[in-house]
C-alpha positions in Angstrom: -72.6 39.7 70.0 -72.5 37.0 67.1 -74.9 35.3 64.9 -76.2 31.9 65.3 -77.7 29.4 63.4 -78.6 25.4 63.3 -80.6 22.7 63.1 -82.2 19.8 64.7 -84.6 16.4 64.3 -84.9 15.3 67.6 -86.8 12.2 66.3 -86.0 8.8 65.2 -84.5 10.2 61.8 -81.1 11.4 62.4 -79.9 14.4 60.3 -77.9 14.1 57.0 -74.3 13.2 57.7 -72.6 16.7 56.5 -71.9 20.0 58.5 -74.8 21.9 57.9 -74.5 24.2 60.9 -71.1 25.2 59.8 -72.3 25.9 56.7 -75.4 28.2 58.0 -72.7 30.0 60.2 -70.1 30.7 57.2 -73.0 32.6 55.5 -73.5 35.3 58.5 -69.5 35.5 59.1 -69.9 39.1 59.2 -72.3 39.0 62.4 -69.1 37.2 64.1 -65.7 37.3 62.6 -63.5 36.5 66.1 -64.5 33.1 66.3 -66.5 30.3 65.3 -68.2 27.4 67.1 -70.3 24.3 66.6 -72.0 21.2 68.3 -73.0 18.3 66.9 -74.6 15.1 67.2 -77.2 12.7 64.8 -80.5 14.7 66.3 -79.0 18.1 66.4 -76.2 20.7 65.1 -75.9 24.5 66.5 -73.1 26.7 65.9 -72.5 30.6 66.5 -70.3 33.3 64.8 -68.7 35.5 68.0 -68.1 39.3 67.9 -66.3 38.9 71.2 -67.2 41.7 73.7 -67.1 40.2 77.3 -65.1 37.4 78.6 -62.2 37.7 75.1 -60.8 34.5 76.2 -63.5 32.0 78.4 -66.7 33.1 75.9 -65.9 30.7 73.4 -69.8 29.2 72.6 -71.2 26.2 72.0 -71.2 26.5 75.9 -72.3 24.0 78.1 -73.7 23.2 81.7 -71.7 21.3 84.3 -72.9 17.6 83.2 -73.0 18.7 79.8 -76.6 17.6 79.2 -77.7 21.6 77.8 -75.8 23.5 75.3 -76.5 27.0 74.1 -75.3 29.8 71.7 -76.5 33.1 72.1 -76.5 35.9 70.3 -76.9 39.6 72.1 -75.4 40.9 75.5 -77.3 40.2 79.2 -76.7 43.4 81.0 -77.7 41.9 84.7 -75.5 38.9 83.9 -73.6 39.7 87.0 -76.5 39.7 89.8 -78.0 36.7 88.0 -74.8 34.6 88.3 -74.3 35.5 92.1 -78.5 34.8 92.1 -77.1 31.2 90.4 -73.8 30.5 92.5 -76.0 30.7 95.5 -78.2 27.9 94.6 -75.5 25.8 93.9 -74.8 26.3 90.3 -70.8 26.1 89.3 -69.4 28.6 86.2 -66.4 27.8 84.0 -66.3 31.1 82.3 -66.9 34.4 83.1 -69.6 34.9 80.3 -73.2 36.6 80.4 -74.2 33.5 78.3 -73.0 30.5 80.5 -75.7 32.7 83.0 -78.4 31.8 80.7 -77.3 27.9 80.8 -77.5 27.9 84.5 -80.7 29.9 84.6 -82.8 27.7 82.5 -81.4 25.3 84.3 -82.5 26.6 87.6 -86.4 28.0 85.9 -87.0 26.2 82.7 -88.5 27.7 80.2 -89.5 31.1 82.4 -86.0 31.9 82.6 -86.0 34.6 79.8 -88.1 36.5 82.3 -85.2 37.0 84.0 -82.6 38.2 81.4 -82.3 42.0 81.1 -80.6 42.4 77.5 -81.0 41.6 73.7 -80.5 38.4 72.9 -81.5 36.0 70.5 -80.8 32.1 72.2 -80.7 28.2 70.9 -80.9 25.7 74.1 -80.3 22.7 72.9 -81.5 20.2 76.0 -80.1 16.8 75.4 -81.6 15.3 78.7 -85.3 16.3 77.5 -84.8 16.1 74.1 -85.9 19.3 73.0 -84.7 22.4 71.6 -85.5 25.8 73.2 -85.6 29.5 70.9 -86.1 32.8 72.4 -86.0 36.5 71.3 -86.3 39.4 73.8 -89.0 41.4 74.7 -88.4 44.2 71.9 -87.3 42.5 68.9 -83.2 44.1 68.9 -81.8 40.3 68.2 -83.3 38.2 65.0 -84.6 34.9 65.2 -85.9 33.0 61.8 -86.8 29.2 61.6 -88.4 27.0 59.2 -89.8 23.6 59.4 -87.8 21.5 56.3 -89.5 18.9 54.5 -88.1 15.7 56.2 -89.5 17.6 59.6 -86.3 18.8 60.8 -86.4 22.7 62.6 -83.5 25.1 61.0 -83.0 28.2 63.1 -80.5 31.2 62.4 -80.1 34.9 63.2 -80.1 35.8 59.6 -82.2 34.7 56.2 -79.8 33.7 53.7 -78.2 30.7 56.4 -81.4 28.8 55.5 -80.1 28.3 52.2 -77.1 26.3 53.2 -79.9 23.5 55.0 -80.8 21.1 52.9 -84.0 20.8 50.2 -84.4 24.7 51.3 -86.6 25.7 48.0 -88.9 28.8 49.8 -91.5 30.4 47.8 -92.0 34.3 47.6 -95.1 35.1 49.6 -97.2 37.7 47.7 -98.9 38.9 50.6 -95.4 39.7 52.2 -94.6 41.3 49.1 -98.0 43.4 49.2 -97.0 44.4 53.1 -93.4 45.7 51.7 -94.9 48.0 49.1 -96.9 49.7 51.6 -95.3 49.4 54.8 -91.3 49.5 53.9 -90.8 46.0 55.4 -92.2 42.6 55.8 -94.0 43.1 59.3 -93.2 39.8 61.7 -94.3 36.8 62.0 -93.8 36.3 58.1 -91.2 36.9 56.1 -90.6 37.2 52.4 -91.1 33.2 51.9 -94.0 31.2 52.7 -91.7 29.2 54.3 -89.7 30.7 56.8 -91.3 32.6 60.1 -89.7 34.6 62.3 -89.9 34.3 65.9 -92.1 37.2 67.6 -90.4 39.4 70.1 -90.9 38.7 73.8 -91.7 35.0 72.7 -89.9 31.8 72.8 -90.4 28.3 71.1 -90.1 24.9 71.7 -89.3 22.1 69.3 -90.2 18.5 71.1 -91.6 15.2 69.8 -91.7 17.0 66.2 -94.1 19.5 67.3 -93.0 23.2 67.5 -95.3 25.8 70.2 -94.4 29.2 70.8 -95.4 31.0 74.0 -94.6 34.7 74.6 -93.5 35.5 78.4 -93.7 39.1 78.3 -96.1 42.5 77.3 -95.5 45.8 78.1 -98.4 47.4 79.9 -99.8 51.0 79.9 -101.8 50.6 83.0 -102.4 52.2 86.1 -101.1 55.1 85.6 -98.3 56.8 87.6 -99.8 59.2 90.0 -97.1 61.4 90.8 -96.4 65.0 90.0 -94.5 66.2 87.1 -91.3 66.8 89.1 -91.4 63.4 90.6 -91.8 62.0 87.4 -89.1 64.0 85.7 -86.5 62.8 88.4 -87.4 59.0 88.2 -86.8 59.0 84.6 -83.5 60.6 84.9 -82.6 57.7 87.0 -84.3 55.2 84.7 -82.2 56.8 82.0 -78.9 56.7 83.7 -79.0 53.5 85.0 -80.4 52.0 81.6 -76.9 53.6 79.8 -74.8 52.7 82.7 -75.8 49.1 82.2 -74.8 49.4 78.5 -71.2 50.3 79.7 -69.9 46.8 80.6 -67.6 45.8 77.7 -63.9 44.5 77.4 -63.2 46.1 74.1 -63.2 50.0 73.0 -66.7 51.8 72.4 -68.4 54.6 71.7 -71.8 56.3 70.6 -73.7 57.5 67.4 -74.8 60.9 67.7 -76.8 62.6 65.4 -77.5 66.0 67.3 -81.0 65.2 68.3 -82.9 64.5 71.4 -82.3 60.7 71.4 -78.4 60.1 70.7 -77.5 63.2 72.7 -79.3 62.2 75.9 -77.3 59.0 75.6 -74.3 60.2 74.9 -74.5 62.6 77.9 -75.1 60.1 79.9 -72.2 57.8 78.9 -69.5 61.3 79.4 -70.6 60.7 83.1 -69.6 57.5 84.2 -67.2 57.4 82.2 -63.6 58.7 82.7 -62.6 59.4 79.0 -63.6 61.3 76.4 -66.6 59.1 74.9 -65.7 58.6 71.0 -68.8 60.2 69.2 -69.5 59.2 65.1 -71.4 61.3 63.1 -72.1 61.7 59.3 -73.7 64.1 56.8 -74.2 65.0 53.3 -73.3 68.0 51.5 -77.1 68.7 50.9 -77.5 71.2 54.2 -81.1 69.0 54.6 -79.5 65.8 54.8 -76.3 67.0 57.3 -76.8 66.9 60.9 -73.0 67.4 61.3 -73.3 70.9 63.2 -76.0 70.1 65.1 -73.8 66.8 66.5 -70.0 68.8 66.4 -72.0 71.4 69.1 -73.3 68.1 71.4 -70.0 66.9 71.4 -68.3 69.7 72.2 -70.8 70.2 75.3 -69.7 67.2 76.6 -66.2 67.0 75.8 -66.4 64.6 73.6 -63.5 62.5 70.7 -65.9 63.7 68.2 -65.9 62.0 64.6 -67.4 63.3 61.9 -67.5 62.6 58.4 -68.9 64.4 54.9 -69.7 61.4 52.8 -70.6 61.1 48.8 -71.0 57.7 49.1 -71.3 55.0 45.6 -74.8 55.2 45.5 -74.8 52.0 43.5 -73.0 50.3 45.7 -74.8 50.7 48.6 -77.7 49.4 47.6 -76.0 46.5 46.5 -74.5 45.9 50.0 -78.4 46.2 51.7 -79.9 43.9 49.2 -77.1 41.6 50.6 -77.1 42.2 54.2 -80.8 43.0 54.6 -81.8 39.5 53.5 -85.8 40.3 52.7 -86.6 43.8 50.3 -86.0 46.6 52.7 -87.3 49.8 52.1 -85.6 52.1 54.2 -83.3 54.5 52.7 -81.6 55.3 56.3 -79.7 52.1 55.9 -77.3 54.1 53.6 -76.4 56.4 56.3 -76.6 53.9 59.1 -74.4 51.7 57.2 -71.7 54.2 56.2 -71.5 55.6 60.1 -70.8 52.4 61.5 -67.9 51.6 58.8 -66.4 54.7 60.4 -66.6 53.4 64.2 -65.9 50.0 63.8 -62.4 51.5 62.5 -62.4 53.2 66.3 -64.6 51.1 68.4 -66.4 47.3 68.3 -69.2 48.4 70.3 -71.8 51.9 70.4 -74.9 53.0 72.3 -77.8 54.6 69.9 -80.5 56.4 70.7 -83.0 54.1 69.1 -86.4 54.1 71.1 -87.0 57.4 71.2 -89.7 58.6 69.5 -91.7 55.3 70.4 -91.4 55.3 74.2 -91.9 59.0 74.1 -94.3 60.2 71.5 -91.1 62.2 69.7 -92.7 61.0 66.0 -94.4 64.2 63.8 -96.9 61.6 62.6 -98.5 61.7 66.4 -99.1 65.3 66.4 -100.9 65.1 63.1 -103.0 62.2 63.8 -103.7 64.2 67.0 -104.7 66.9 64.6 -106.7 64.8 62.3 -108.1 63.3 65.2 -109.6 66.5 66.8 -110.2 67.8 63.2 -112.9 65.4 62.6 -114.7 65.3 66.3 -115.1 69.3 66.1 -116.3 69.2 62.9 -118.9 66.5 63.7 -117.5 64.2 60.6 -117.7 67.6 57.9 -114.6 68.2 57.7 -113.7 65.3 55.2 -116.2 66.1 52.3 -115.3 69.2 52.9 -111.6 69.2 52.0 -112.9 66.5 49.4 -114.7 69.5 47.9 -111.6 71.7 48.4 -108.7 69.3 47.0 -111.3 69.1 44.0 -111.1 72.8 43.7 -107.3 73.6 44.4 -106.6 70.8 41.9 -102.6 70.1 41.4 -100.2 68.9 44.0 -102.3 70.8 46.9 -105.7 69.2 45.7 -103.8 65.8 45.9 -102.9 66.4 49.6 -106.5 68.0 50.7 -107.8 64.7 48.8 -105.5 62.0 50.9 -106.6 64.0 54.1 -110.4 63.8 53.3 -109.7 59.8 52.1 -108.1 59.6 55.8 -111.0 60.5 57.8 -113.4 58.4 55.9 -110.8 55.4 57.0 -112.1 53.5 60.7 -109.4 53.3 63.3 -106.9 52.4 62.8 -106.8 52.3 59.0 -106.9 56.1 59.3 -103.4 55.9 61.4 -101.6 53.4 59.5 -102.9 55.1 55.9 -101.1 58.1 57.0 -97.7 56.8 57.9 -97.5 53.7 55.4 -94.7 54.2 52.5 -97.4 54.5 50.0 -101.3 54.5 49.5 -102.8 51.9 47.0 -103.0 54.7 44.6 -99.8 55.1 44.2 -98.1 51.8 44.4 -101.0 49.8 43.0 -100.4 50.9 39.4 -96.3 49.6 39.8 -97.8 46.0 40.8 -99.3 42.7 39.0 -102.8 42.8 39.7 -102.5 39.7 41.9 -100.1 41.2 44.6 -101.8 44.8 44.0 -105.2 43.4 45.1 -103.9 42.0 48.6 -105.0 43.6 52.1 -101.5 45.9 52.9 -102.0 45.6 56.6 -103.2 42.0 57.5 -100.4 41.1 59.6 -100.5 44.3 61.8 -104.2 45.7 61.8 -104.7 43.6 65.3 -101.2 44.9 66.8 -103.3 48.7 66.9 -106.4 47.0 68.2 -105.2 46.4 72.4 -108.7 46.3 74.5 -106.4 46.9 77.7 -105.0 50.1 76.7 -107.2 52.8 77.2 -106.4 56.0 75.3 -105.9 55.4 71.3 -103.0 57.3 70.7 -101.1 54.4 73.6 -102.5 52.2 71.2 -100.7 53.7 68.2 -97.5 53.5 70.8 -98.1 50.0 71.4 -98.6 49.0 67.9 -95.9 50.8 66.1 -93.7 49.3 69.0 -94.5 46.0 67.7 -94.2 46.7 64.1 -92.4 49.5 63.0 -89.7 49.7 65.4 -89.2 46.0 65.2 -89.5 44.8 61.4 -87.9 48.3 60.2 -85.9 50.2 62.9 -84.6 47.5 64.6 -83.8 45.3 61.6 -81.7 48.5 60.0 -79.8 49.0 63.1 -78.6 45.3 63.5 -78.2 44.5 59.8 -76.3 47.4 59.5 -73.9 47.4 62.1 -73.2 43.6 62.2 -73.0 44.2 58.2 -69.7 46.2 59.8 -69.0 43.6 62.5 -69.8 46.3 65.1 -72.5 46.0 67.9 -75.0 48.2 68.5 -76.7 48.9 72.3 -79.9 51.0 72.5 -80.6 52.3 76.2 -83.9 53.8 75.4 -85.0 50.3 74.8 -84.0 49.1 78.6 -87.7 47.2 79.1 -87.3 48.6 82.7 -87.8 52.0 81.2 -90.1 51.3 79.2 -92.4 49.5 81.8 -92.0 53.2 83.5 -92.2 55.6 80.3 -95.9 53.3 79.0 -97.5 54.2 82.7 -96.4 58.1 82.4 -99.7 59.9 81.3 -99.8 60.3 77.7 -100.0 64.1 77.9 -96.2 63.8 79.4 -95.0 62.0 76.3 -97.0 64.1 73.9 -99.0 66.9 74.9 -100.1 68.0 71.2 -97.7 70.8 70.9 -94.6 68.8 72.2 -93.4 65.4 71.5 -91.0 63.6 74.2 -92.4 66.7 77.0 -90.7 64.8 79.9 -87.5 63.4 78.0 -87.0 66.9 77.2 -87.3 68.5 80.6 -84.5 65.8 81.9 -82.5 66.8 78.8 -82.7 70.7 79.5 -80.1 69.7 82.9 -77.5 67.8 80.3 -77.9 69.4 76.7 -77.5 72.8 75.6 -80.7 74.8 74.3 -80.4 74.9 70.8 -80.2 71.0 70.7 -84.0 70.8 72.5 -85.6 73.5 69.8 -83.8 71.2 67.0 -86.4 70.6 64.3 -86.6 66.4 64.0 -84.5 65.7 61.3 -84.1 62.2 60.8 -81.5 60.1 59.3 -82.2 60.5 55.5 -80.5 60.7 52.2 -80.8 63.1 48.9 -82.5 59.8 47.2 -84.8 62.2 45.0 -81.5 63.7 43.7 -79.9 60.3 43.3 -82.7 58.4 41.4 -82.3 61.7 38.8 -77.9 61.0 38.5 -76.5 58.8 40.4 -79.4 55.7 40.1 -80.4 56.7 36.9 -78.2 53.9 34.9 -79.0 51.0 37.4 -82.9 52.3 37.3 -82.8 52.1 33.3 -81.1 48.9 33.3 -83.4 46.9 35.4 -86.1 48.5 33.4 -84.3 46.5 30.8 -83.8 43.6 32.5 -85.5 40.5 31.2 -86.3 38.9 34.6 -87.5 42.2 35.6 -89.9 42.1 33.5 -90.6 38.5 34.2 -90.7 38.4 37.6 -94.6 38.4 37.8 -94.4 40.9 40.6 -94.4 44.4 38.7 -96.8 46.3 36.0 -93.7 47.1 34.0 -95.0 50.0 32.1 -96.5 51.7 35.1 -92.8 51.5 36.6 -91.8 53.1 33.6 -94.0 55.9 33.6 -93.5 56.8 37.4 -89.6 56.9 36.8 -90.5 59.1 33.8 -92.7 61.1 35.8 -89.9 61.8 38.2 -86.7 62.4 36.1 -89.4 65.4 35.0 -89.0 66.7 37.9 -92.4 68.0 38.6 -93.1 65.2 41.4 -91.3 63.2 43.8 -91.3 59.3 43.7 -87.9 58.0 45.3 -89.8 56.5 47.7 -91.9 54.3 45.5 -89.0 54.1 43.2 -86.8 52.7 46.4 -89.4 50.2 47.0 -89.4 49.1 43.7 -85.2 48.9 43.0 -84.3 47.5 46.9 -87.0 44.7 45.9 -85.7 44.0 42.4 -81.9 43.9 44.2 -82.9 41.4 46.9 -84.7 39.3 43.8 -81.5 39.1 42.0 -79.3 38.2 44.8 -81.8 35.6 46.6 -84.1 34.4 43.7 -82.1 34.2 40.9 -78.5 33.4 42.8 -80.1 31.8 45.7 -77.7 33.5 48.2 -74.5 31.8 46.8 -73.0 35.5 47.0 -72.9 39.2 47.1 -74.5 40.3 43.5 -73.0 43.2 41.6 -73.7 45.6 38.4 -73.4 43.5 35.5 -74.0 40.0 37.6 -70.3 39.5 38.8 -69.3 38.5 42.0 
């Protein structure tokens, strides 16, 4: 695990004569604090910061072929490295190191560019092919590893696994994109392949690119399908995910260093960590936090998991510096972030990186299995609207009008919903905020933008039959990417700790997408199957476990804790400047909540994790970690 980042011409115009790659790589130290490599010529310079994992001594990267001619650093773990390098040896292929990424060397050797078929991991790669002249990206199929690159002005191609490295390349000047910016407000995150600047993409999941002869083409190598469907019986089906399960954690298990797993006390984490307690021959080390707010603390929930499976639980109460948390996201996130379960995600992996360098999540989940609450409403909606042959819309229009107050507000968004064509009537329902609400916070120029441009056509698959697989298969390559994915890695490489998510093995997930939807959901029941194959490894009480997710008390902190960082951006002259926000309707929303007659922390999020990122990336450009007061 490590970040990487670089640059190359591969033309008749050399790059500048400085270290630009080292520079990149000193800006994402944190992603890799063991080591530090770099390769460089007049057409090219790639570097990588190592978290070392596998291979503590021989995995030093740049690493190389046996002629020297290819060069790669790589950032993520390749679980069948093993079988691949036999699969290599045998076609005559010689090793140096014991590494999973000197595989990947050999194997684009041996396939070219349909060699990332072949790796079953997270990774995010640079191949630097001297011979051909060229330089190879890739990300894997879900997203877990980042990949950002930018074409400079003198035509050169900068690559790195974070942001904020582009701003040690050269003549870097990006431009806030306002569409990006209108995505964020809705959606909680910038949604892939954009990114907050015009300037910079990032590379799709599943897709790799190639930079030759100054021309840059991406290809992707890899979809998940949803068709034909498995045909077995529910038993069947029950026992071949158990298998897919196991042996998706028992992959994760390779490591030369200490590890352990999250665990929150739901479905997800607790699956996994059961798992892990039998192939292993040690207590696993379990991390857990809560808050003293008995909504926000899953501690019990977690202490009983552990205990069924005899685990080295760690728990911890936190009252964390509100303050200074979202001072450390604005800084590690990169691009405005809007999900508050970064706190959390952030504070538990400072607590097992003081145990552990590597943990298993349950991340996955609720995509590969229906788990989410917002499927069984939609489901709801859904057959709400067919029964009532379209009258149940004006009708709760009429209703909300009646009730008047908070409960006419929420019979009004309902009836608005089923007005909306698929799958605007999905995505309305599970975006941050509608454009009533956020519109009156923004500059009439961003609030006037089309909120889900970038990921209308990821809903809209013709080869997947049933529309709630659809949903699946869009959130998969939106949500889960550009929001739980990005929280998980910035988050835990913030702590120098990596982070493995069985549930996202693509092997079960090429088996979980054919099961028949009504075993993922069934209307009543979200994650039916995943639950049956829990019921032999987790107590009772954990499978009747109300979702709870991983949230903080932010309405309680925006009315203390926040309040003097909320009051002196409201201040701020650049705030006010910025040409992004309607100042006085950010006033009167923040007003509106101190009263405490309604909620807005999560508008009110938005608004300060976007102000934060401004201040450390727009007005500092990334020359350090911002705090209160503008200090370093």
């Amino acid at each position: 695990m490590c970040g990487i980042a670089g640059i190359a011409s591969l033309q008749e115009r050399p790059l500048p004569d400085a270290p630009i790659a080292e520079a990149m790589c000193q800006l994402i130290v944190h992603r890799g604090p063991d080591d530090q490599g770099i390769y460089a010529d007049r057409q090219a310079q790639i570097g990588m910061r190592r978290l070392s994992i596998i291979d503590l001594a021989g995995g030093h990267q740049p690493i190389h072929n046996e002629d020297k001619s290819i060069w790669i650093v790589f950032n993520g773990e390749i679980y069948n490295f093993k079988e691949l390098r036999r699969e290599l040896q045998q076609c005559g292929h010689s090793f140096y190191t014991n590494s999973d990424t000197e595989c990947i060397v050999h194997a684009y050797e041996q396939y070219g560019d349909q060699c990332f078929s072949k790796l079953r991991g997270m990774f995010g790669i640079a191949i630097l092919d001297l011979a051909r002249n060229r330089l190879v990206l890739a990300r894997d199929r879900l997203g877990k590893k980042p990949l950002y690159y930018t074409r400079t002005a003198d035509g050169y191609l900068a690559f790195a696994s974070e942001l904020k490295s582009m701003f040690a390349v050269p003549g870097f000047a990006p431009t806030v994109s306002k569409s990006a910016t209108r995505e964020y407000f809705s959606l909680g995150y910038v949604p892939a392949p954009g990114t907050i600047y015009d300037d910079v993409l990032k590379l799709p999941p599943a897709h790799y690119l190639v930079f030759e002869r100054g021309t840059v083409a991406t290809q992707r190598y890899w979809k998940l399908d949803f068709r034909p469907k498995w045909q077995d019986d529910e038993a069947t089906l029950s026992r071949r995910l158990r298998e897919h399960l196991d042996e998706a954690v028992r992959l994760r298990l390779v490591s030369d260093v200490p590890f352990g797993a999250f665990l929150s006390g739901g479905i997800d984490s607790s699956v996994v960590a059961a798992l892990m307690a039998r192939h292993l021959s040690s207590p696993v080390k379990t991390f857990t936090i809560g808050f003293n707010e008995d909504a926000f603390n899953e501690i019990p929930d977690a202490r009983r998991i552990a205990e069924h499976i005899g685990a080295e639980h760690h728990e911890l109460v936190v009252t964390p510096d509100a303050i200074g948390m979202v001072e450390d996201l604005a800084w590690y996130c990169d691009e405005p972030f809007g999900d508050a379960s970064s706190i959390p995600t952030f504070i538990v992996s400072r607590m097992a990186v003081a145990h552990v360098k590597m943990v298993l999540s349950g991340d996955g989940g609720d995509e590969g299995f229906a788990g989410y609450e917002r499927y069984r409403k939609y489901m709801q909606l859904r057959k709400m609207a067919r029964l009532s042959l379209g009258m149940a819309g004006p009708a709760l229009s009429l209703a909300g009008t009646a009730a008047g107050g908070s409960l006419g507000i929420r019979l009004q968004r309902i009836a608005d919903r089923m007005a909306l064509p698929y799958p605007e009537r999905y995505l309305s329902g599970v975006a941050l905020s509608t454009a009533a609400d956020v519109n009156p916070l923004l500059s009439a120029d961003v609030a006037g933008l089309d909120p889900y441009a970038r990921i209308r056509d990821h809903f809209g698959r013709t080869d997947i039959d049933e529309e709630m697989e659809r949903i699946l298969s869009g959130d998969m390559d939106t949500y889960l990417v550009d929001d739980i994915l990005v929280k998980v890695d910035r988050m835990t490489m913030a702590n120098s700790l990596e982070a493995r998510a069985p549930l996202l093995d693509h092997v079960l997930l090429e088996f979980c997408a054919r099961l028949p939807f009504p075993l993922k959901n069934n209307g009543r029941v979200g994650k039916y199957l995943l639950k049956k194959v829990a019921a032999d490894l987790l107590p009772a009480e954990c499978l009747q476990k109300r979702k709870q997710g991983f949230g903080i008390p932010l309405a309680k902190w925006f009315r203390a804790d926040l309040k003097p960082l909320m009051l002196d951006l409201l201040a701020d002259r650049s705030f006010r400047q910025r040409g992004i926000f309607n100042v006085e309707g950010v006033r009167a929303c923040y007003e509106r909540h101190l009263s405490g007659l309604q909620d807005f922390s999560e508008l009110l999020w938005l608004v300060l994790t976007y102000e934060m990122w401004a201040r450390n990336y727009l007005d500092r450009r990334g020359s350090g970690r911002l705090t209160v007061g503008g200090a370093k």
